[in-house]
Residue frames as a rotation matrix with the C-alpha (Angstrom) as fourth column:
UNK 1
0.579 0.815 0.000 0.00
0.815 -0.579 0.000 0.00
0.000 0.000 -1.000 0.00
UNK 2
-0.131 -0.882 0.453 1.11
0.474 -0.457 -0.753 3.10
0.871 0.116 0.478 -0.84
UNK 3
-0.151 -0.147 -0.977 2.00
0.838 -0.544 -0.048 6.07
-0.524 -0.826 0.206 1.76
UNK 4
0.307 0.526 0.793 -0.01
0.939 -0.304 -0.162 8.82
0.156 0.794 -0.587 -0.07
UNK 5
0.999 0.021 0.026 1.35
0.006 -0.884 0.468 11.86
0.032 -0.467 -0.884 2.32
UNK 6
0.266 -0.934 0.237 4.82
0.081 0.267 0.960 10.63
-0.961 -0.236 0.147 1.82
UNK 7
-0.206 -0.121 0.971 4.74
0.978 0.014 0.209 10.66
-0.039 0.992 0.116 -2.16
UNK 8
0.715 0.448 0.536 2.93
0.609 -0.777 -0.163 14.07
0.343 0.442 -0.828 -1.70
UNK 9
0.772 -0.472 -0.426 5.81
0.037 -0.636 0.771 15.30
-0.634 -0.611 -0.474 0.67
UNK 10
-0.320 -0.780 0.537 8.79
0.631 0.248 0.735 13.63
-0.707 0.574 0.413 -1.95
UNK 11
-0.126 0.004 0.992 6.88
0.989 -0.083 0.126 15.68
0.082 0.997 0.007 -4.94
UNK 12
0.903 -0.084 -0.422 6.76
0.058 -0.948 0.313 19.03
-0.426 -0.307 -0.851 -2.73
UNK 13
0.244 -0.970 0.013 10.88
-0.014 0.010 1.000 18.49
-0.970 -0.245 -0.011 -2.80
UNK 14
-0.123 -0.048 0.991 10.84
0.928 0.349 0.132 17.65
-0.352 0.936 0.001 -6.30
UNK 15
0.066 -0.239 0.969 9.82
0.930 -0.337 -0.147 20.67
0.361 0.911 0.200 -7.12
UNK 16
-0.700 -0.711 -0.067 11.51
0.705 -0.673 -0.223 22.75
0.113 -0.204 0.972 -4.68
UNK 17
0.063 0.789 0.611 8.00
0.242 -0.606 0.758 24.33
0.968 0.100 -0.229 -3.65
UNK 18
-0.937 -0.133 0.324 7.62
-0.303 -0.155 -0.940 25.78
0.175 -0.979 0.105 0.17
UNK 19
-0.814 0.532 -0.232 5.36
0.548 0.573 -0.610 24.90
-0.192 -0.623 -0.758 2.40
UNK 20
-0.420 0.475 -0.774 3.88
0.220 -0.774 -0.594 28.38
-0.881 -0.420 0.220 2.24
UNK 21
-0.353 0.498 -0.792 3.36
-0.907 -0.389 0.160 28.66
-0.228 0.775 0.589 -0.96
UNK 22
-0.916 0.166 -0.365 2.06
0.032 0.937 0.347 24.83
0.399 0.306 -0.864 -1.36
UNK 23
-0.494 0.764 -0.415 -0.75
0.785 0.187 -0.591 26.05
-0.374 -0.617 -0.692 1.20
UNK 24
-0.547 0.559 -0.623 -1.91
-0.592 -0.784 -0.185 28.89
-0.592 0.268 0.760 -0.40
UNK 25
-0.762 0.069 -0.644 -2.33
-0.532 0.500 0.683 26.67
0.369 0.863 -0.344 -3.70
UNK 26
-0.610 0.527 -0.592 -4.85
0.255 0.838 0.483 24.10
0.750 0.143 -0.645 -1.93
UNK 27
-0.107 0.798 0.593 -6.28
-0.343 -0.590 0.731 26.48
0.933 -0.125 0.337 0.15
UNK 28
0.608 0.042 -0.793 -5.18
0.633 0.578 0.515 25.46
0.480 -0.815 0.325 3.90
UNK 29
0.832 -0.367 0.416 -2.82
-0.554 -0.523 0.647 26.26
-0.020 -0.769 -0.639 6.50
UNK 30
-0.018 -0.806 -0.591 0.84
-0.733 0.413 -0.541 24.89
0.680 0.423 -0.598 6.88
UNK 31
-0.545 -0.276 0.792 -0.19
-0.746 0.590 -0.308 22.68
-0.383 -0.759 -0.527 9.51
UNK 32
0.531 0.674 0.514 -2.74
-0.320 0.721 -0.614 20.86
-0.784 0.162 0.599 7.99
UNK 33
0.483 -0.344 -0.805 0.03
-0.717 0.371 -0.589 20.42
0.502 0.862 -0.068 4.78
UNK 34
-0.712 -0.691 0.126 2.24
-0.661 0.599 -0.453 18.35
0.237 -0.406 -0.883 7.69
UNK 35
-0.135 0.318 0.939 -0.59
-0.496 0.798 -0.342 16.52
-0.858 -0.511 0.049 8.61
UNK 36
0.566 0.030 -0.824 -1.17
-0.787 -0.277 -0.550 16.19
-0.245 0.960 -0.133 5.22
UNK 37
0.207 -0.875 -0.437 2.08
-0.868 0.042 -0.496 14.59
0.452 0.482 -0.751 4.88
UNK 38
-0.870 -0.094 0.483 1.94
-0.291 0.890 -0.351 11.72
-0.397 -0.446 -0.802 7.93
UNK 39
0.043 0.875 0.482 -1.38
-0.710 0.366 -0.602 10.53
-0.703 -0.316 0.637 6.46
UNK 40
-0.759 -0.336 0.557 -1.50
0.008 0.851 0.525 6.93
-0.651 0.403 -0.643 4.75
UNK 41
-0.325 0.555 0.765 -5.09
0.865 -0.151 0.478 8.09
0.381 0.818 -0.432 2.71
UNK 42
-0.628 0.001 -0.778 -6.87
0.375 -0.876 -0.303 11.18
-0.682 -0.483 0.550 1.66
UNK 43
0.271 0.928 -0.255 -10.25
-0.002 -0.265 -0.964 12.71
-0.963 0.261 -0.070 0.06
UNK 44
0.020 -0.190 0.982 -9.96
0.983 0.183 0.015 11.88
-0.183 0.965 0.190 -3.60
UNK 45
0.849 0.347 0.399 -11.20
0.486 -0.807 -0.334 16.01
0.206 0.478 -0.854 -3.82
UNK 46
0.789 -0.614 -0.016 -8.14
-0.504 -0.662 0.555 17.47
-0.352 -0.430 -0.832 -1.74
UNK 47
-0.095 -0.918 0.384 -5.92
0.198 0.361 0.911 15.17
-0.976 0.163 0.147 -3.80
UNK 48
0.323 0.361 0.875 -7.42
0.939 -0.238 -0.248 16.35
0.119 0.902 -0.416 -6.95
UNK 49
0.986 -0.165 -0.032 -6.19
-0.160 -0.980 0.121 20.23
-0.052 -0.114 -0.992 -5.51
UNK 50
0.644 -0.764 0.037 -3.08
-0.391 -0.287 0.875 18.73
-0.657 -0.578 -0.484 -4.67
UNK 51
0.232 0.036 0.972 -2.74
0.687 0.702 -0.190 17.04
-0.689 0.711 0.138 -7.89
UNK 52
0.665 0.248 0.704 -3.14
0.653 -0.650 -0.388 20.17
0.362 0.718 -0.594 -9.58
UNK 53
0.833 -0.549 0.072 -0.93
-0.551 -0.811 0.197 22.52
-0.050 -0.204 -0.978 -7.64
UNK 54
-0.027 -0.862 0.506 1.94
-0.186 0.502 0.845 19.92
-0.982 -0.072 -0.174 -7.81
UNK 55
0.348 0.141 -0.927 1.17
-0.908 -0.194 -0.371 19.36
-0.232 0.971 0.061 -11.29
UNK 56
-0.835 -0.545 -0.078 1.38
-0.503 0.813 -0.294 15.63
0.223 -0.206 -0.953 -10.65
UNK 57
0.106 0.738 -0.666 -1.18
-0.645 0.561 0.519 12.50
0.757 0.375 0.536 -11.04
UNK 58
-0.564 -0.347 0.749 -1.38
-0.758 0.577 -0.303 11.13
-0.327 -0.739 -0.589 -7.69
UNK 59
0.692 0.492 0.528 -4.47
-0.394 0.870 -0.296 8.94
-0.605 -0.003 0.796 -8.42
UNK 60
0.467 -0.560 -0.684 -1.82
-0.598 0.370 -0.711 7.20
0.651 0.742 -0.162 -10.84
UNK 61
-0.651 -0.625 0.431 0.01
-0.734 0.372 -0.568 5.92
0.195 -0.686 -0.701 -7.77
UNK 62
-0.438 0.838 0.324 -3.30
-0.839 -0.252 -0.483 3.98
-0.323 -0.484 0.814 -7.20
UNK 63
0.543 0.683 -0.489 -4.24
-0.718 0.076 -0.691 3.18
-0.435 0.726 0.532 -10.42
UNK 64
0.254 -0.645 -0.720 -0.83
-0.845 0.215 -0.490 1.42
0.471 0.733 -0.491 -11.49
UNK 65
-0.862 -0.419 0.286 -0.87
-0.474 0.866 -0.162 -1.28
-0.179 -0.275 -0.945 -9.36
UNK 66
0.163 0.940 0.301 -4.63
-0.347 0.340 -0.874 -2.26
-0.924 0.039 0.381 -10.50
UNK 67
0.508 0.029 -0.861 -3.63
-0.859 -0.046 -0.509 -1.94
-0.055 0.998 0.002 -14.04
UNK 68
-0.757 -0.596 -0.268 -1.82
-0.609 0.792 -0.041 -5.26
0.237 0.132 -0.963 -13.80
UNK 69
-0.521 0.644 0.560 -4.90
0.009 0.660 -0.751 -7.13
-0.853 -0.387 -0.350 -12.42
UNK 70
-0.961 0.096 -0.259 -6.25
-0.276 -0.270 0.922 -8.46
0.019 0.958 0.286 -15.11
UNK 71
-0.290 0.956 0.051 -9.61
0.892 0.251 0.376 -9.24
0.346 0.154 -0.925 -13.81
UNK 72
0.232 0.389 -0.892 -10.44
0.451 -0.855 -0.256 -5.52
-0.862 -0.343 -0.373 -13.24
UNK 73
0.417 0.189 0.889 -11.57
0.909 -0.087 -0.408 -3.63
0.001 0.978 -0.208 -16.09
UNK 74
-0.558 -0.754 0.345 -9.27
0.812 -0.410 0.416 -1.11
-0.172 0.512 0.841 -17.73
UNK 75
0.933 0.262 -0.247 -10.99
0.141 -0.896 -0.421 2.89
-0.331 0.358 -0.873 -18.71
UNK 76
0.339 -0.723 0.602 -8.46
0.810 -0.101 -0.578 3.44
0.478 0.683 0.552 -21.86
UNK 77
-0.183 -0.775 -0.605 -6.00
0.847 -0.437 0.303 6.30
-0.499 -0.457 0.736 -21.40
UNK 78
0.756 0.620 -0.211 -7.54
0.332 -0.641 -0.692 9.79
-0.564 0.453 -0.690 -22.58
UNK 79
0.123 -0.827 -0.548 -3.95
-0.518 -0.525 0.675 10.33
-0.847 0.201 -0.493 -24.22
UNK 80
-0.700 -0.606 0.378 -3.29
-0.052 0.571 0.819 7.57
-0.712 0.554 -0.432 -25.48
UNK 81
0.348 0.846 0.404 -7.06
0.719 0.035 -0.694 7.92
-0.601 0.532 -0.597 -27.51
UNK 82
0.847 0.412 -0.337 -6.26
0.091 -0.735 -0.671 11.27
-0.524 0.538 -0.660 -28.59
UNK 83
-0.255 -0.961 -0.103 -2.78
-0.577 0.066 0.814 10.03
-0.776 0.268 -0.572 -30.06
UNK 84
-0.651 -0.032 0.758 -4.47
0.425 0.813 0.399 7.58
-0.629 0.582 -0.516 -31.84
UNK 85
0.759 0.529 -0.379 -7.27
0.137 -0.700 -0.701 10.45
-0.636 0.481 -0.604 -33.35
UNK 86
0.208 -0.780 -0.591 -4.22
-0.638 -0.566 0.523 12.47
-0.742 0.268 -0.615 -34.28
UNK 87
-0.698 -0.683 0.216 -2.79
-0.141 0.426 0.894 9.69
-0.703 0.593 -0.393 -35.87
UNK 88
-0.584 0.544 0.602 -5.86
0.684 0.729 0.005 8.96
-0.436 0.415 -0.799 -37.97
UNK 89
0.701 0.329 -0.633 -6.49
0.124 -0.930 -0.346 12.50
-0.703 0.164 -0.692 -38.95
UNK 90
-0.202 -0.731 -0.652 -2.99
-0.540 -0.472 0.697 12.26
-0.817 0.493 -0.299 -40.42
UNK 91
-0.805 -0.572 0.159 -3.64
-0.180 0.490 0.853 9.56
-0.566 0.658 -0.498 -42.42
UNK 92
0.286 0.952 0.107 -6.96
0.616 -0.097 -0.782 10.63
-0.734 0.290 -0.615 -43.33
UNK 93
0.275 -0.353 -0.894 -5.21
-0.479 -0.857 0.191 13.74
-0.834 0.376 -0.404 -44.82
UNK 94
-0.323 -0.670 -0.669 -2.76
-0.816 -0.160 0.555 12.27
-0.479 0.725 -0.495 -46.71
UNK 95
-0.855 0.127 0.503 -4.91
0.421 0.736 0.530 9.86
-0.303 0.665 -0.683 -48.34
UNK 96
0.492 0.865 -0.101 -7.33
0.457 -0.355 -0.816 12.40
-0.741 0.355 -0.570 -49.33
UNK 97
0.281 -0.578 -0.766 -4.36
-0.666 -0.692 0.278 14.67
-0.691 0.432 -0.579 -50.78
UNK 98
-0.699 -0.556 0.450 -3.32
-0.151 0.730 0.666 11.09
-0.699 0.398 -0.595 -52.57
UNK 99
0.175 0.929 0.325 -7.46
0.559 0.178 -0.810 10.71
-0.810 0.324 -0.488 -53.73
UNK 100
0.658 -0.030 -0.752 -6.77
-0.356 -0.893 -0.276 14.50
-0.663 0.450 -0.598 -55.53
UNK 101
-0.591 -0.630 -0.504 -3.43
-0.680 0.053 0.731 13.37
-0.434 0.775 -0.459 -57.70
UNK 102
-0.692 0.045 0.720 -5.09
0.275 0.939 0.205 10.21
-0.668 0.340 -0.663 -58.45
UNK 103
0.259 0.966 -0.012 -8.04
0.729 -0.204 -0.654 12.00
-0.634 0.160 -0.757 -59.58
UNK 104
0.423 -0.273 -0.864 -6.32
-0.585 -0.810 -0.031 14.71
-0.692 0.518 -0.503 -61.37
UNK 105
-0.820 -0.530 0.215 -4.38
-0.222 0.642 0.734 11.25
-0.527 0.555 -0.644 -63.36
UNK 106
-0.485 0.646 0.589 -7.32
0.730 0.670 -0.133 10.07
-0.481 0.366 -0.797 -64.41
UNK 107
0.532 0.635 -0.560 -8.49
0.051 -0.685 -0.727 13.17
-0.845 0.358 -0.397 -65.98
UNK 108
0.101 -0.787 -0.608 -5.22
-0.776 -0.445 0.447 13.24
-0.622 0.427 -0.656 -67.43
UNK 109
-0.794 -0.126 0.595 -5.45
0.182 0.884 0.430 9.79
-0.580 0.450 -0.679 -68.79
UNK 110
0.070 0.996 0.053 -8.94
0.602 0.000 -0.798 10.50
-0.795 0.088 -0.600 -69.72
UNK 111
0.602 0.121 -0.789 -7.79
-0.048 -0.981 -0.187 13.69
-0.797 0.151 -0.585 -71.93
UNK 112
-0.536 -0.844 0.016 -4.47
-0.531 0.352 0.771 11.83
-0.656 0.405 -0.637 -73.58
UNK 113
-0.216 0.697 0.684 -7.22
0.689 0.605 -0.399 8.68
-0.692 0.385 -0.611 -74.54
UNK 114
0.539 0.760 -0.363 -9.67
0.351 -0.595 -0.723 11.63
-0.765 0.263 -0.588 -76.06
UNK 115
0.105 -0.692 -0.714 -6.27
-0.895 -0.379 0.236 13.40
-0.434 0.614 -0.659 -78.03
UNK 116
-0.815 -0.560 0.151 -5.47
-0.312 0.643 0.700 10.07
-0.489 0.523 -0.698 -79.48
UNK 117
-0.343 0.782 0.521 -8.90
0.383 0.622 -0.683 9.33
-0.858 -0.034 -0.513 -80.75
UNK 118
0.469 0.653 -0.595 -9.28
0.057 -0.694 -0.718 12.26
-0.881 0.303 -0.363 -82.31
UNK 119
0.334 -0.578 -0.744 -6.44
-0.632 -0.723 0.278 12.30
-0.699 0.377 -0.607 -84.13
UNK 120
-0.759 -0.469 0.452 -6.81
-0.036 0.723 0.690 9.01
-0.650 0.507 -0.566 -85.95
């Protein structure tokens, strides 16, 4: 299990934030950030503040040891979806921009044919 007030205290240090200005950010006092810090869980909402002012995915700490259980059902990754969009926009593109030459050949074939008809 993890130690949820211990990961938040290691990712304060990480980025070299102060106390004081870590409490302003989630809207407490610096005592309640130390308690904060000795506690082993905490309200999904005040880790969602602290999530955000650390700029850091605690519920990930959570989540990654579930993600190996494979009888517990998976909610895809909202990244990894919109990587795979992206990627399928691109290659929508460039096989529309391919559609256009082809289509411009085939006029062109279409026009060559027509010149050679005529001219016999």
């Amino acid at each position: 299990m993890i130690h949820i007030g211990e990961e938040i205290h290691a990712q304060l240090k990480s980025k070299r934030m102060k106390v004081v200005e870590f409490s302003r950010q989630i809207n407490t006092n610096r005592n309640n950030v130390y308690d904060i810090f000795t506690r082993q869980s905490i309200d999904s909402g005040l880790l969602c503040k602290i999530s955000e002012a650390l700029e850091f995915d605690f519920f990930r700490l959570y989540s990654l040891p579930l993600s190996q259980n494979k009888n517990i059902q998976q909610i895809p990754d909202p990244q990894e979806k919109l990587k795979e969009i992206e990627d399928i926009k691109f290659q929508n593109e460039k096989l529309l921009k391919e559609n256009t030459i082809l289509k411009e050949r085939i006029k062109d074939k279409d026009l060559i044919i027509e010149l050679l008809r005529s001219s016999l």
